[in-house]
C-alpha positions in Angstrom: 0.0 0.0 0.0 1.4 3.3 -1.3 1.4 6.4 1.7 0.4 9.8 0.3 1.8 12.8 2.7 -0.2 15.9 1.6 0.4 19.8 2.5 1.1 18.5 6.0 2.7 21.6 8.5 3.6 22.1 11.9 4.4 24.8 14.3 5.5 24.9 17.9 5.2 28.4 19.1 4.9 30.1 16.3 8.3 28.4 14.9 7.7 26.4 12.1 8.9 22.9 12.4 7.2 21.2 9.3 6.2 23.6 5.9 3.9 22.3 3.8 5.4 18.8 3.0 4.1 16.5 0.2 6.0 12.9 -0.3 4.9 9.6 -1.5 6.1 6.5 0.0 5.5 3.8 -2.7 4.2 0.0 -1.7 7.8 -1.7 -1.0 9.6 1.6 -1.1 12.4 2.2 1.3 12.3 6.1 1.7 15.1 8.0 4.4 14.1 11.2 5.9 17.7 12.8 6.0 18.5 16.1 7.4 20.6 17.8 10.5 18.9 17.9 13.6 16.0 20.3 14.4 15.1 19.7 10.2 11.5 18.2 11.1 12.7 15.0 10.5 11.2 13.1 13.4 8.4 15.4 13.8 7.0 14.5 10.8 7.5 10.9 11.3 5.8 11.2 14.6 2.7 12.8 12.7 2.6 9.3 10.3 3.3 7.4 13.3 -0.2 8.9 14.8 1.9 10.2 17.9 1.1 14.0 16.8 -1.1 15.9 15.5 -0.5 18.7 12.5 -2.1 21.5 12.3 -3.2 20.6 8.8 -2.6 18.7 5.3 -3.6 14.7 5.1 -1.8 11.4 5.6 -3.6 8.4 3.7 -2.1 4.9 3.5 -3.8 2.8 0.5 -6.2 5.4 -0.1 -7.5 5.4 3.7 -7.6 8.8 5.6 -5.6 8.5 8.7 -6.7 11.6 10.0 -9.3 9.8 12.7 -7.5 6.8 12.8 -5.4 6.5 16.3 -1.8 5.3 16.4 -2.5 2.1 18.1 -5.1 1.4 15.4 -2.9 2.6 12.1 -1.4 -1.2 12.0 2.6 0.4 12.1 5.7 -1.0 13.0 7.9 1.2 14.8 11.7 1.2 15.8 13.2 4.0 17.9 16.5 4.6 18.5 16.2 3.6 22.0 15.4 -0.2 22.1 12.4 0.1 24.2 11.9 -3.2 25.3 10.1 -4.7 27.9 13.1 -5.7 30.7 11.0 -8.4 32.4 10.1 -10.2 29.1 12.2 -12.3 27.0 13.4 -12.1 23.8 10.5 -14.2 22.0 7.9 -12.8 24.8 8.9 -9.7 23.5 8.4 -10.6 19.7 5.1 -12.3 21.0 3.7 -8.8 22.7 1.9 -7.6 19.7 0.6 -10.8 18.8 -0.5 -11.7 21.9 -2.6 -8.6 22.7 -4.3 -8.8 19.0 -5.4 -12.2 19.9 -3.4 -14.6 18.1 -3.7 -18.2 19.1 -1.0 -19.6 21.0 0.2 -22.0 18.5 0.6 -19.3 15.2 2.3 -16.7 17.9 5.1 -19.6 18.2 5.4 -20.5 14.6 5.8 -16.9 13.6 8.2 -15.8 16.8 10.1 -18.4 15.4 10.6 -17.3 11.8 11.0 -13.6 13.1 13.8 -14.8 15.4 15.4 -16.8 12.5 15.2 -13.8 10.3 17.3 -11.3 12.2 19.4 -14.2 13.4 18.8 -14.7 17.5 16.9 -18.3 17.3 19.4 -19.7 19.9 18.2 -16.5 22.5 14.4 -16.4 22.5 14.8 -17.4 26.5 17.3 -15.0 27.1 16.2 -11.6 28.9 17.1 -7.6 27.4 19.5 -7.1 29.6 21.6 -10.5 28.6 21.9 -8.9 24.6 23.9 -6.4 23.1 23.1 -3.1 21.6 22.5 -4.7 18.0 20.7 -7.6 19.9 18.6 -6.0 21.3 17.9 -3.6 17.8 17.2 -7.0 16.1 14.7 -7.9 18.8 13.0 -4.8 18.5 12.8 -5.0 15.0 11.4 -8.9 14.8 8.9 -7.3 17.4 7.9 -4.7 15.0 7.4 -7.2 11.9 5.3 -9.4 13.7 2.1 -7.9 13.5 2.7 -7.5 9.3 2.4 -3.8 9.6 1.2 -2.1 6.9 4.3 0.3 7.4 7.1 0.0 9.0 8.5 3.3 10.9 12.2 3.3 11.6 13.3 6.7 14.0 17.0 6.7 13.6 17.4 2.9 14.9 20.9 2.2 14.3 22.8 5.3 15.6 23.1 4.1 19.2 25.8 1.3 17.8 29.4 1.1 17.1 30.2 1.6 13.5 30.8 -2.5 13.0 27.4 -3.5 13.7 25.4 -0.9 12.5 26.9 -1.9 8.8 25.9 -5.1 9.7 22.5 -4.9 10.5 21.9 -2.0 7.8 22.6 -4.3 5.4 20.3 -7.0 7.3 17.5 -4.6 7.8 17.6 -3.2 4.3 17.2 -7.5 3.2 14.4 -8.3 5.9 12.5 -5.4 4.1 13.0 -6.0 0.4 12.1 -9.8 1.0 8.7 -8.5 2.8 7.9 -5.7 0.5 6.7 -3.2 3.4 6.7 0.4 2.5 9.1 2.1 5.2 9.8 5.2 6.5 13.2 5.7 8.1 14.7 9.1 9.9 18.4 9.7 9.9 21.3 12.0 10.0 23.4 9.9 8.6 24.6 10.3 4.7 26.4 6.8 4.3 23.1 5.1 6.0 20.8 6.6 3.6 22.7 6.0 1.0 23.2 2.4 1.5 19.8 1.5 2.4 17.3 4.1 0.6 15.4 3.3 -2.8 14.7 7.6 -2.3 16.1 9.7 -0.5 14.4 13.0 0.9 16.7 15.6 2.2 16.0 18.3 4.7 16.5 21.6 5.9 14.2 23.8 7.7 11.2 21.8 8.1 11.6 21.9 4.1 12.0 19.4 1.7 15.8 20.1 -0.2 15.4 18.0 -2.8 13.9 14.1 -2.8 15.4 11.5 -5.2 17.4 8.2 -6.0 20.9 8.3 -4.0 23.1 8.4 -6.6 21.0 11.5 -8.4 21.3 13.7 -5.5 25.3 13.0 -4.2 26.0 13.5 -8.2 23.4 15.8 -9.1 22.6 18.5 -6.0 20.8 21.3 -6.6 21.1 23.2 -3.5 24.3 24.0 -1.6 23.0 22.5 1.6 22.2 19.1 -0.3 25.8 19.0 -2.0 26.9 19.7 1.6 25.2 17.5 3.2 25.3 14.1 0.9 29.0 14.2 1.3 32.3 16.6 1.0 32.4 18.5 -2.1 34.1 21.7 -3.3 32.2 24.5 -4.1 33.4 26.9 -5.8 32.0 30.3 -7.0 31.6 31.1 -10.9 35.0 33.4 -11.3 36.9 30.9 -8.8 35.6 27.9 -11.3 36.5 29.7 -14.7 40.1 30.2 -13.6 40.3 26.3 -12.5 38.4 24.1 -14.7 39.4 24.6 -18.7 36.2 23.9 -19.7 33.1 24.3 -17.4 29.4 22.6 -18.0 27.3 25.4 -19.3 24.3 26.7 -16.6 21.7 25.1 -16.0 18.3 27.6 -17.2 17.2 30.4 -15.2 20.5 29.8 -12.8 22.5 33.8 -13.2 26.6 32.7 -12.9 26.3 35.3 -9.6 23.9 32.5 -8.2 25.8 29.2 -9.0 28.6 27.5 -7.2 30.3 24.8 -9.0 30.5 21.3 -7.1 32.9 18.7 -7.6 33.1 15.8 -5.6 36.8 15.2 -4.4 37.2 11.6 -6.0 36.6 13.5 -9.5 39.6 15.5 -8.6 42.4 14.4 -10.0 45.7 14.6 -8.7 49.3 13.5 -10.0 47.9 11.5 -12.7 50.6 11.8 -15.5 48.3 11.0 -18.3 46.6 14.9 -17.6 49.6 16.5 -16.3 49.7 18.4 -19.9 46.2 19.9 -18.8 46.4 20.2 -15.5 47.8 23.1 -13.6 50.3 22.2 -10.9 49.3 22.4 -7.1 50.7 22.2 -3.6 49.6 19.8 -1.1 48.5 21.4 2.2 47.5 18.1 4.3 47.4 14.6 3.6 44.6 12.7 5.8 45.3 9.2 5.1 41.5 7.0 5.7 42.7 3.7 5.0 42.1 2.7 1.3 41.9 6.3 0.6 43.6 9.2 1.2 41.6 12.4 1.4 44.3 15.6 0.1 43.9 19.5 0.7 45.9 21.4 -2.2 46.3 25.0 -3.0 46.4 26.5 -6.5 46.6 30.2 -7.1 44.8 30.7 -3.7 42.4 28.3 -4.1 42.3 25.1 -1.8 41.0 21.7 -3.3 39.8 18.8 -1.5 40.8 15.6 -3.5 40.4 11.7 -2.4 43.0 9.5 -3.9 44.2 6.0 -3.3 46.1 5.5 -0.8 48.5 3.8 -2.5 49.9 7.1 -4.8 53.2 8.9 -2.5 52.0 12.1 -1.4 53.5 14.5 1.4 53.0 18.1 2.6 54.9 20.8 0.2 54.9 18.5 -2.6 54.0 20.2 -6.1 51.0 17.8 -8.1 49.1 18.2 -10.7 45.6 19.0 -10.9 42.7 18.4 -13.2 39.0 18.8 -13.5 36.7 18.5 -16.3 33.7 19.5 -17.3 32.6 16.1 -16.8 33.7 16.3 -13.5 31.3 19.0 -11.4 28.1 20.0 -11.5 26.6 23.8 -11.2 24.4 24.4 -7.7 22.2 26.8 -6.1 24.1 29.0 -4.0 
């Protein structure tokens, strides 16, 4: 079932917190609200969730109004950040909990804690208690718990932030397959770039209790249209128009009704390219100003003619401090932004 967001807005205060958002979230789409804190993020997931009220627009799921409907009635599965389980119950007693206040006989609750537990890999601790897991335990449990009902949507409020970079790669990945393979429509909030762009069929980036720009991962990290979303879907240089003509040979032309006084020009630092031989007769010659080595990369700051470029290169090519490289983009290589 496809969810329509329509015109929805929220104040608190007189501060504007959500401004007239429309999105659609499509039957098995995996959608990421992305944004800094304080974006309306969360606020607006909290509306679809039920657990606020706007002060106006509509929220239908399948073509159904929720506008009456109360959260404990919309049929949603819902994942905070904080595990939120019950301390007393165990693992499978907590899978069982929505199952068992809907009704479902004894025997089907079993069968399908089971499979759930299976699923996000903890069938060997359904006896074991909350407090006897780890962080990403205990987020697996609290997701089987929110699958088990077969919620119409599945609600995800920043669920993986609270663990260490190691497992919350893991379970991304593990999430991202439990959903695909059920084909729930899902709604997650996050802060995090590299999350959304590993796990999001659309991404929807925030600012202001605005909607930036919405789109596929790879269109808005190579094609931003705003400053804030080339900032914020990764490092980038941006550089204005009379800074770009003096660096790049040959720039992309403007996009329509975008005045050179009101375009930066973005390029990604892996589309920098530094002490490549082959385009040393085109480039112009820089000087490295820090070298932060990352492992199979190496992310470089060099300075030509006053202007410092951030480049990522292997880690393998010898650079140091002081050293004179050269430096090419093409027009191929950046893309014209909103200022």
């Amino acid at each position: 079932m496809a969810l329509q967001i329509r015109n929805i807005h929220k104040s608190f205060n007189g501060q504007v917190a959500l401004e007239r958002i429309d999105l659609d979230v499509g039957g098995a789409e995996f959608v990421c609200l992305l944004g800094p804190s304080g974006c309306g993020k969360t606020t607006l997931l909290r509306i679809v969730a039920g657990l606020m009220a706007a002060d106006g627009g509509s929220i239908t799921l399948g073509g159904k109004d929720l506008a009456s409907v109360p959260a404990r009635d919309r049929g949603f599965g819902i994942v905070f950040q904080s595990y939120s389980l019950f301390p007393h119950m165990t693992v499978a007693q907590n899978v069982a909990y929505g199952l068992r206040i809907r009704g479902t006989d004894g025997a089907a609750t079993a069968r399908r804690v089971a499979a759930l537990l299976d699923r996000v890999k903890l069938p060997a601790f359904a006896q074991r208690y909350p407090g006897e897991l780890s962080g990403g335990q205990q987020q697996r449990v609290a997701i089987a718990r929110a699958l088990a009902v077969n919620p119409s949507l599945l609600l995800l409020d920043e669920p993986l932030s609270a663990l260490d970079a190691r497992v919350r790669a893991d379970l991304r990945r593990e999430l991202r397959e439990v959903q695909r393979s059920l084909g729930i429509p899902t709604l997650m909030v996050t802060h995090d770039q590299e999350e959304a762009m590993s796990m999001a069929d659309t991404i929807v980036c925030m600012n202001h209790g605005r909607i930036e720009q919405h789109g596929a991962p790879k269109a808005l990290y190579e094609q931003p249209r705003t400053r804030f979303v080339a900032d914020f879907m990764g490092h980038s240089n941006l550089l204005p128009a009379a800074q770009a003509q003096r660096l790049v040979p040959a720039l992309p032309a403007l996009p329509q009704g975008l005045a050179a006084g009101d375009a930066l020009l973005c390029v990604r630092p892996e589309r920098v390219r530094l002490a490549d031989a082959a385009a040393a007769q085109v480039a112009t010659l820089a000087t490295v100003t820090d070298v932060g080595f990352l492992g199979s990369i190496q992310r470089v700051r060099a300075l030509w003619g006053g202007i410092e470029v951030l480049a990522e290169t292997s880690s393998a090519v010898p650079l140091s401090v002081g050293q004179s490289v050269p430096l090419a983009i093409g027009a191929d290589d950046c893309h014209w932004v909103h200022a």
